[in-house]
C-alpha positions as CSV (number, residue, x, y, z in Angstrom):
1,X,57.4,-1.3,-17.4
2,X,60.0,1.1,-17.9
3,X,62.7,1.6,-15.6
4,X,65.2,5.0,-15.3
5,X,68.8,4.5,-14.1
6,X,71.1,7.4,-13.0
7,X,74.8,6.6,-13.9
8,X,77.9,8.6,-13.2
9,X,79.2,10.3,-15.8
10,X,82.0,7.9,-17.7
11,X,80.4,5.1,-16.3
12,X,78.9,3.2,-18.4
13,X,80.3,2.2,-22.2
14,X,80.3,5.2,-24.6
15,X,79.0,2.9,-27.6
16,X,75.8,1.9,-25.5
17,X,74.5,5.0,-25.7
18,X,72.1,5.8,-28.5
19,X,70.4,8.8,-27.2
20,X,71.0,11.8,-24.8
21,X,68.5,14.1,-22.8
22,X,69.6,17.4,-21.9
23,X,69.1,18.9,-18.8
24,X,70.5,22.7,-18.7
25,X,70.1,25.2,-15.8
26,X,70.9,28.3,-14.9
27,X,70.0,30.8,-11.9
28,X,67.5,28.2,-10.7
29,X,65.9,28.3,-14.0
30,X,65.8,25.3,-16.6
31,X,65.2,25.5,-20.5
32,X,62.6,23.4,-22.0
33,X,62.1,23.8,-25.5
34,X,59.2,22.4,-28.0
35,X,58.7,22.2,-31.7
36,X,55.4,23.8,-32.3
37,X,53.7,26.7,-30.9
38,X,50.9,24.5,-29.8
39,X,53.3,21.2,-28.6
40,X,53.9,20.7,-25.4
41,X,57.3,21.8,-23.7
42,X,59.8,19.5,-22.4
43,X,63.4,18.6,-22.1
44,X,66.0,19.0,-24.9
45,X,66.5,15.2,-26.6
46,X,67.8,13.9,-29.4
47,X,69.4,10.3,-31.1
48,X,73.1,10.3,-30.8
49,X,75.0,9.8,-34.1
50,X,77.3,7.2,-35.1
51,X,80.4,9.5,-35.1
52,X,79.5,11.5,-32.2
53,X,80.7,11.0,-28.2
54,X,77.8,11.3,-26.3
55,X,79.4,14.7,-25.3
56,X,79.3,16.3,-28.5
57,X,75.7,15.1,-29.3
58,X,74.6,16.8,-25.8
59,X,76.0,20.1,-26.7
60,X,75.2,19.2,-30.8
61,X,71.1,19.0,-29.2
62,X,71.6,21.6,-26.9
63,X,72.4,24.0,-29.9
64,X,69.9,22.9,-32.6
65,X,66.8,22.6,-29.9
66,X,67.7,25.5,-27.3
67,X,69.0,27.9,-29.8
């Protein structure tokens, strides 16, 4: 069974984290994107590169997924 943990940001060790999920607001509205016209929507998510901080592949999947 899966389990989800909430950390606080700088919490846990940068090199532990292999993928983000992006959850972006604004006006009490939140984007959800999908790939396909047909797919279902959901939250912006991606795999973190090697050379990224988690930081920069948030904003990196924020840009290539939300436009």
């Amino acid at each position: 069974m899966n389990q989800i943990v909430f950390y606080q940001f700088n919490e846990i060790p940068e090199d532990s984290i292999s993928e983000v999920t992006v959850l972006a607001g604004c006006k009490a509205k939140w984007l959800y994107v999908r790939s396909e016209e047909n797919a279902p929507w959901r939250i912006p998510s991606g795999l973190r590169r090697e050379e990224e901080t988690p930081d920069h592949a948030a904003r990196r999947v924020l840009l290539e997924q939300g436009g």
